[in-house]
DOFI-433605 format. One record per residue (C-alpha): residue number from 1; chain; x, y, z. Coordinates in steps of 0.05 Angstrom, whole numbers, plus 5000, padded with zeros to 4 digits. Example, Ala and Ser with C-alpha at 12.3 -4.5 7.8 and 13.67 -1.06 7.14 Angstrom:
BEGIN
1  A  5246  4910  5156;
2  A  5273  4979  5143;
***
This chain:
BEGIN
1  A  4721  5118  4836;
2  A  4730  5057  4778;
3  A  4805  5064  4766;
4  A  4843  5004  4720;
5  A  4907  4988  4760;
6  A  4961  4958  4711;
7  A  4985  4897  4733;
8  A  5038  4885  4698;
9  A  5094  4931  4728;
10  A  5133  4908  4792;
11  A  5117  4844  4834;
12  A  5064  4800  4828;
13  A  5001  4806  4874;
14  A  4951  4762  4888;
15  A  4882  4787  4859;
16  A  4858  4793  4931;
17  A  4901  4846  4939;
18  A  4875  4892  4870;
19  A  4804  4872  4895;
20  A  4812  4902  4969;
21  A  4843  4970  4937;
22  A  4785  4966  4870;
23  A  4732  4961  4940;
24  A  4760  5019  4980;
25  A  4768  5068  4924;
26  A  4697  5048  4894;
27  A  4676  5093  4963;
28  A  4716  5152  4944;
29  A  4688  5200  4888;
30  A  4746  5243  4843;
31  A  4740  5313  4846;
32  A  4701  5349  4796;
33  A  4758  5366  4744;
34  A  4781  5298  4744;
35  A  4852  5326  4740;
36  A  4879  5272  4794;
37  A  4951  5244  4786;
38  A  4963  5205  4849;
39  A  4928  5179  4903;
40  A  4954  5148  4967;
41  A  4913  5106  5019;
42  A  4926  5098  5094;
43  A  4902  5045  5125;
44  A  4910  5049  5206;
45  A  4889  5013  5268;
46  A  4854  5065  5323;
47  A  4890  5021  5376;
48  A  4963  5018  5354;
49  A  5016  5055  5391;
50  A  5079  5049  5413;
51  A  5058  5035  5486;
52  A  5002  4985  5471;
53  A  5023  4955  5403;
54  A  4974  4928  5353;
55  A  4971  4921  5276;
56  A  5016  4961  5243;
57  A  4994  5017  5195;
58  A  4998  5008  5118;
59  A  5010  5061  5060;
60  A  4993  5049  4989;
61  A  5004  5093  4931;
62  A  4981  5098  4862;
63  A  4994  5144  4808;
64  A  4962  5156  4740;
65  A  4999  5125  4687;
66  A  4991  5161  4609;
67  A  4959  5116  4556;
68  A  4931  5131  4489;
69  A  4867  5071  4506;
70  A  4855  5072  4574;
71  A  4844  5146  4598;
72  A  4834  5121  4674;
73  A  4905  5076  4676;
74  A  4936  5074  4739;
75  A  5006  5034  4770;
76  A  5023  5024  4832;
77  A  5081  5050  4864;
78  A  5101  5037  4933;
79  A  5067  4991  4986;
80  A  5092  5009  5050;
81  A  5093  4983  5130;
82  A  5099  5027  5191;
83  A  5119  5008  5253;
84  A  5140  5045  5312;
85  A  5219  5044  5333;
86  A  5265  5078  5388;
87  A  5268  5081  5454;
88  A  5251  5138  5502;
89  A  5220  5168  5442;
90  A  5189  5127  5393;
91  A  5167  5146  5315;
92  A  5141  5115  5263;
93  A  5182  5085  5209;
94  A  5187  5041  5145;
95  A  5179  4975  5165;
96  A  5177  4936  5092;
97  A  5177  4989  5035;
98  A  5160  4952  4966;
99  A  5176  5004  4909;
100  A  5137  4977  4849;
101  A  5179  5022  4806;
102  A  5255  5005  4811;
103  A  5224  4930  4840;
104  A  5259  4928  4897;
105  A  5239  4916  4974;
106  A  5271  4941  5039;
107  A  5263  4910  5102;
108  A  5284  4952  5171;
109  A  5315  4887  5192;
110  A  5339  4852  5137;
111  A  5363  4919  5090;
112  A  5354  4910  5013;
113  A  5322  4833  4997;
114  A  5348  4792  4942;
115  A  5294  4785  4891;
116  A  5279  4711  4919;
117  A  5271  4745  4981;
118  A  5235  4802  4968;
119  A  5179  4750  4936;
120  A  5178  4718  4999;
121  A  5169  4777  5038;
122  A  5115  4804  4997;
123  A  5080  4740  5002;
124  A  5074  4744  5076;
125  A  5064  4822  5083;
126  A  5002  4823  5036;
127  A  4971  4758  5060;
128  A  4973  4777  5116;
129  A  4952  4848  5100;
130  A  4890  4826  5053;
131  A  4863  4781  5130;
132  A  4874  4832  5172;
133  A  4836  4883  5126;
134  A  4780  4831  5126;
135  A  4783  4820  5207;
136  A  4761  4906  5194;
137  A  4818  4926  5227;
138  A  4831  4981  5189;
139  A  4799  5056  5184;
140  A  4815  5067  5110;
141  A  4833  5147  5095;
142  A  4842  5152  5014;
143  A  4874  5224  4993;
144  A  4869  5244  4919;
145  A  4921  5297  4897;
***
């Protein structure tokens, strides 16, 4: 699936990033009717848990965006990180939850982050998130709604 992401809405990504999501949704083919308005994709490592750690799973989601020249315009709307919290009886929660729509990013221990902050924060999450997808640590599951 060729999809145009608009770049201009929220924070500012390095072109790494747009080029690992362009690459995983080239695999994925849109369903016949081509009536698709959002599509999320879940990237997980096999091998985390809450008893033997490892890399923490990421959610990204996209929705289709209406413009009069591009019929295929989509934005970006929340880049999320799971990890697992609690106890006797772990779950999975947001980690670091950057909405690109009301530009704002949470962090489970830091709360809401100043904008400085939150440009920091991204920084490291998706650097680190664009090497770890290249180490193939991921299994990539793309769902088209």
């Amino acid at each position: 699936m060729n999809i145009t992401i608009d770049r201009s809405h929220g924070f500012a990504l390095p072109a790494k990033f747009y080029a690992l999501v362009e690459k995983e949704l080239a695999k994925v083919t849109l369903p016949a009717a081509n009536n698709s308005a959002a599509i999320t994709l879940n990237f997980s490592d096999a091998d985390y848990s809450a008893a033997t750690d490892g890399y923490h799973p990421v959610e990204i989601r996209l929705e289709k965006q209406p413009s009069d020249h591009d019929k295929n315009q989509w934005q970006l709307i929340y880049l999320t990180d799971f990890s697992y919290q609690g106890g006797a009886y772990p779950e999975l929660v947001k980690e670091i939850d950057v909405c690109f729509v009301t530009k704002q990013v949470y962090c489970l221990y830091g709360g809401w982050l100043s904008p400085r902050h939150a440009r920091e924060m991204i920084a490291l999450f998706v650097g680190n998130f664009i090497s770890y997808h290249a180490m193939t640590i991921y299994d990539v599951n793309v769902s088209v709604e």
